[in-house]
C-alpha positions as CSV (number, residue, x, y, z in Angstrom):
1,X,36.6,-171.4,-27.3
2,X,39.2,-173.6,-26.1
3,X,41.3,-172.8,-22.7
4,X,44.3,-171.4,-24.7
5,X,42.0,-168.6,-25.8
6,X,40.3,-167.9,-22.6
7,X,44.3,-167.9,-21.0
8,X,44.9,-165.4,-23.7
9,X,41.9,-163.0,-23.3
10,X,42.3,-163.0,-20.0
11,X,46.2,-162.4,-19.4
12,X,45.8,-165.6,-16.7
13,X,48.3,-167.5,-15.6
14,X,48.0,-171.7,-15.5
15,X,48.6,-172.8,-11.7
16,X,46.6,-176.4,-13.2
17,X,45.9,-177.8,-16.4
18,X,49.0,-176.8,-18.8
19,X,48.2,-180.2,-20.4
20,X,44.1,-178.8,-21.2
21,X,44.5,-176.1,-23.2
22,X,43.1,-177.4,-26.3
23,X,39.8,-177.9,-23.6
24,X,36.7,-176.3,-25.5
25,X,34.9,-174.4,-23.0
26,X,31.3,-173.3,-24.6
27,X,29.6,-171.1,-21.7
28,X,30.7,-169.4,-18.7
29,X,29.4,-168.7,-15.0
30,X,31.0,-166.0,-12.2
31,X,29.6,-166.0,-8.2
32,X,31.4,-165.7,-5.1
33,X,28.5,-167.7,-3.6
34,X,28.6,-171.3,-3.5
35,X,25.0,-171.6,-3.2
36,X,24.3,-169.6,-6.4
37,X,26.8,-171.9,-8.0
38,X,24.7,-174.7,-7.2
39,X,21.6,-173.4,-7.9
40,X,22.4,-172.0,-11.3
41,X,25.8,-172.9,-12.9
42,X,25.3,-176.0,-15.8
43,X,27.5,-178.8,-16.1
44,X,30.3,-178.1,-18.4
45,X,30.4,-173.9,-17.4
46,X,33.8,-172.1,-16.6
47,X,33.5,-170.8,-13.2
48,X,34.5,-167.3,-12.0
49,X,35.2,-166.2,-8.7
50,X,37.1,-164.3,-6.2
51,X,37.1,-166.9,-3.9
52,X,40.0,-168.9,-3.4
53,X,39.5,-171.7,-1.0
54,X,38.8,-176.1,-1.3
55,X,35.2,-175.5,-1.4
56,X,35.2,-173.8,-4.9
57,X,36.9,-176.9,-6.0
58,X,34.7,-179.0,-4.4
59,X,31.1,-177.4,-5.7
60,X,33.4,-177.3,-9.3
61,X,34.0,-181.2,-9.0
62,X,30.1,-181.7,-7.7
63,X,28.5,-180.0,-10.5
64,X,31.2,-181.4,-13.2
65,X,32.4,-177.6,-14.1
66,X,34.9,-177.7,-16.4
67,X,37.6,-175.0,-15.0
68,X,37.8,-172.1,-12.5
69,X,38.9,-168.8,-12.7
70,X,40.4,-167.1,-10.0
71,X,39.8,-162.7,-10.5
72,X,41.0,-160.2,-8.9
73,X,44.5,-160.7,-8.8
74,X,43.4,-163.9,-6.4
75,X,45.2,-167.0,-6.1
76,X,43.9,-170.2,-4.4
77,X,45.1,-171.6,-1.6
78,X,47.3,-174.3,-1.5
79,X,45.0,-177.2,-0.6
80,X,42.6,-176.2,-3.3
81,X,45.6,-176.4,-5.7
82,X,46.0,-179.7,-4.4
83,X,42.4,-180.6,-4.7
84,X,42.1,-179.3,-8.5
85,X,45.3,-181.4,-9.2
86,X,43.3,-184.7,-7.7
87,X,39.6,-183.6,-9.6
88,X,41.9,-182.9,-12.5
89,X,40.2,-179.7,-12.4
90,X,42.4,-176.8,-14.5
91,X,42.6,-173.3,-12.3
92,X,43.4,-170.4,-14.1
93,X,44.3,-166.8,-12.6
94,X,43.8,-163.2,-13.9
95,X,44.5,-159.6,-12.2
96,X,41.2,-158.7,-14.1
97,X,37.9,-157.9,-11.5
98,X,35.1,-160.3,-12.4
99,X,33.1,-157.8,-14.3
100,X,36.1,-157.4,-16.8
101,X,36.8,-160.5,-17.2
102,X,32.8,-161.4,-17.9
103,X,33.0,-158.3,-20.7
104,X,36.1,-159.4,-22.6
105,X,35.2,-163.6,-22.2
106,X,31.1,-162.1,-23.8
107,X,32.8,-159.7,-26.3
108,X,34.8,-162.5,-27.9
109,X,31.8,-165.0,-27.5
110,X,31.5,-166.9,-25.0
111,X,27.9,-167.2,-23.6
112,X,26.4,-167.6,-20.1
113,X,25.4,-170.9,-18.3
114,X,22.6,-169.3,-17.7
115,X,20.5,-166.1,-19.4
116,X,17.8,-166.0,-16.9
117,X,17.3,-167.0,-13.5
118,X,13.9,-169.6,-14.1
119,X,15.2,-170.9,-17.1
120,X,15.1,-174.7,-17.1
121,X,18.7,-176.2,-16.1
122,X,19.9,-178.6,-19.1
């Protein structure tokens, strides 16, 4: 599904990345630990999460994730605005809690970076 839709099924407002809406995003992760980011999420994943500071944008840009998604009604600070604008990183926001938004992104297809935790990491 491309960013566009994922804006739309979401309600989310664009803070970064107007210009990469027509993005295709095939699979999706959601953690507010790091560490589970980097032990699960595959290259290419949307990334979910309540938390709002640099690092997110910083474990995004390591693992080559292709957007975030702020929940909650959460917005990221400042400097990881500034950061996303530098990685080129798009950050979305929604007033939807993480569980909602993983039901309505699954419902209109989009699948998991992962299914189950041991499965091999493409």
């Amino acid at each position: 599904m491309t960013l566009a839709e994922v804006r739309d099924i979401l309600d989310a407002e664009v803070i970064v990345g107007e210009d990469k809406l027509d993005m295709i995003v095939e699979r999706g992760f959601a953690a507010d630990l790091m560490s589970d980011v980097l032990a699960f999420a595959k290259e290419g994943s949307m990334l979910l999460t309540g938390l709002t500071n640099p690092l997110v944008v910083r474990t995004a840009d390591t693992l080559d994730l292709s957007v975030i998604v702020f929940v909650r009604g959460k917005r990221p600070s400042p400097e990881a605005v500034k950061l996303a604008q530098e990685k080129n990183i798009p950050l979305l926001a929604t007033r939807y809690i993480l569980f909602e938004s993983c039901g309505r992104l699954y419902g209109a297809g989009m699948r998991g970076s992962i299914v189950k935790v041991g499965e091999p990491r493409d």
